[in-house]
C-alpha positions, -999 to 999 in steps of 0.1 A, spaced: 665 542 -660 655 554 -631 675 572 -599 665 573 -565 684 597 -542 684 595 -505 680 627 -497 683 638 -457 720 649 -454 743 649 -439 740 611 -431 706 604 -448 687 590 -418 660 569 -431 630 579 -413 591 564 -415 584 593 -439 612 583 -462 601 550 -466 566 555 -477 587 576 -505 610 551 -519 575 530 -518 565 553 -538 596 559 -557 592 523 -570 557 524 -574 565 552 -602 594 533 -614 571 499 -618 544 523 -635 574 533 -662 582 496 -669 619 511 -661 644 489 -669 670 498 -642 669 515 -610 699 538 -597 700 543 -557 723 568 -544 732 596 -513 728 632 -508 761 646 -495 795 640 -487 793 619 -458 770 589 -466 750 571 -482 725 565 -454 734 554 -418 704 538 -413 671 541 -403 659 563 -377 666 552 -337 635 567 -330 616 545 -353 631 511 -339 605 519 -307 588 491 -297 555 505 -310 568 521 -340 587 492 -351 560 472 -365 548 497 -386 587 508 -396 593 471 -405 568 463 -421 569 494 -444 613 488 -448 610 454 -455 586 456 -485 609 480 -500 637 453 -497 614 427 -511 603 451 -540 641 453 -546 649 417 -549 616 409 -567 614 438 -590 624 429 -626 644 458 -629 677 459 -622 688 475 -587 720 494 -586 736 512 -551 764 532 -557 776 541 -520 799 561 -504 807 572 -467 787 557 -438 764 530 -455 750 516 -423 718 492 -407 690 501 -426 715 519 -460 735 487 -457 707 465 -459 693 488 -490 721 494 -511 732 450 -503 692 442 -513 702 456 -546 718 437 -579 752 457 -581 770 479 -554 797 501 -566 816 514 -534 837 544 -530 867 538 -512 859 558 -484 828 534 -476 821 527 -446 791 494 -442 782 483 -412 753 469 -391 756 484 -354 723 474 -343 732 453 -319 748 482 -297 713 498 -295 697 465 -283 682 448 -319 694 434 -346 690 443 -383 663 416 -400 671 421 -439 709 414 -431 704 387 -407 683 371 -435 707 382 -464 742 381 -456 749 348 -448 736 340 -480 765 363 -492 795 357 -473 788 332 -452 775 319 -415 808 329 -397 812 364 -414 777 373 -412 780 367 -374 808 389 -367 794 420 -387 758 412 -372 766 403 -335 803 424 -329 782 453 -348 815 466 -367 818 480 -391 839 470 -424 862 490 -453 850 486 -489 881 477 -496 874 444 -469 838 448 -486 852 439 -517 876 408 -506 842 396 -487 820 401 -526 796 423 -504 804 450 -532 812 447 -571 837 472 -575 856 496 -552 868 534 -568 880 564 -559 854 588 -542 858 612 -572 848 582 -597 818 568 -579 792 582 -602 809 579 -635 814 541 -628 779 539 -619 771 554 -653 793 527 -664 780 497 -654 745 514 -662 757 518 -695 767 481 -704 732 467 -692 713 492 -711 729 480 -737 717 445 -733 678 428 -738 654 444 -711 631 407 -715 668 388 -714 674 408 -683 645 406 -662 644 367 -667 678 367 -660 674 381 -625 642 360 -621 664 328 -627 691 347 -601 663 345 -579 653 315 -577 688 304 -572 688 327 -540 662 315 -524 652 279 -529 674 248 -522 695 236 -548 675 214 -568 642 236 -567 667 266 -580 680 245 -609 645 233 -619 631 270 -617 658 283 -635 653 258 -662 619 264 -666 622 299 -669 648 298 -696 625 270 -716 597 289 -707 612 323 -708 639 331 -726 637 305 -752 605 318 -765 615 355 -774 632 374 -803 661 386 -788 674 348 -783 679 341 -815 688 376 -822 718 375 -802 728 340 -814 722 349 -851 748 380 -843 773 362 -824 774 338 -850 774 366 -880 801 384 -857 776 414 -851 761 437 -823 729 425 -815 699 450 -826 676 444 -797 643 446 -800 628 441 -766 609 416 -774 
């Protein structure tokens, strides 16, 4: 496992700098063949409220794009499992990180938001994700009105996984860490390629990809039959990652 910390409090502005880190950050996690990936905040008061105004200049924002979105595609096309626990002011460019990732655990005192729009643009990765997640109506409010939501309203819209306490956020990380470690790294990143598919290909392309991968995939490796043979035995699996 690794964790990745946004660390710039007290509300974690993402700057140019910072993103040729997480790059970086996940270049090291690729080299490691980690199995999961952890992102968090520094601080009390957020996880990130976005990227840096200054960096949404016309001729910055090429470069700042360009360099933000390939962490977001690195994110949904990594193998690895992507996990944002948030808390506080999780806004533009944090929203769009911590939603880009697999499983978002929210403290109740989340804040996630997209207020781009009262600064004259509009935040890409969300327009392109979120009606994908709750829908073409929704994702127009929180894009266009720029407001910004509860995690409890987070939770009711399935933006987020789980909602806690703020005191419980990182133990429940730990927790949901803790039940997919326990499961079959190959089984896992197949899994989320088959998840994948499903995201972003019309219906009929998803179900074909997702079938092939899990002929092509899944079928073929130990820990298939090794979790059958236990089920059926009434046993834990003993993985072997392979």
């Amino acid at each position: 496992m690794a964790s990745i910390v946004l660390n710039r409090p007290p509300l974690n502005i993402i700057t140019i700098e910072m993103i040729d880190e997480l790059n970086a950050a996940f270049d090291e996690a690729d080299e490691l063949q980690v199995q999961i990936v952890v992102f968090s905040g520094k601080g009390d008061r957020a996880f990130s409220s976005g990227v840096d105004v200054r960096d949404h200049a016309p001729e910055k924002a090429e470069s700042m794009l360009g360099k933000f979105h390939r962490v977001i595609r690195r994110i949904r096309q990594s193998d690895c499992i992507a996990v944002a626990g948030i808390h506080g002011y999780t806004l533009g460019g944090g929203a769009e990180l911590a939603l880009a990732c697999d499983l978002v655990i929210a403290a109740d005192d989340a804040s996630i938001g997209f207020p781009e729009i009262d600064v004259g643009c509009y935040p890409p990765a969300a327009a392109a994700i979120l009606a994908r997640s709750i829908g073409r109506h929704k994702a127009s409010e929180m894009i266009l009105l720029g407001r910004p939501i509860t995690a409890g309203q987070a939770e009711r819209m399935a933006l987020v996984n789980k909602v806690v306490a703020r005191g419980q956020l990182s133990e429940t990380v730990d927790q949901y860490v803790g039940l997919l470690l326990v499961k079959s790294a190959p089984v896992l990143a197949l899994t989320k390629r088959a998840l994948r598919a499903s995201w972003d290909a019309p219906f009929e392309q998803a179900l074909q990809a997702t079938e092939n991968l899990y002929l092509d995939g899944v079928a073929t490796i130990e820990d298939m039959r090794e979790g059958i043979q236990a089920f059926l035995e009434k046993r834990l699996p003993a993985w072997k990652n392979r």
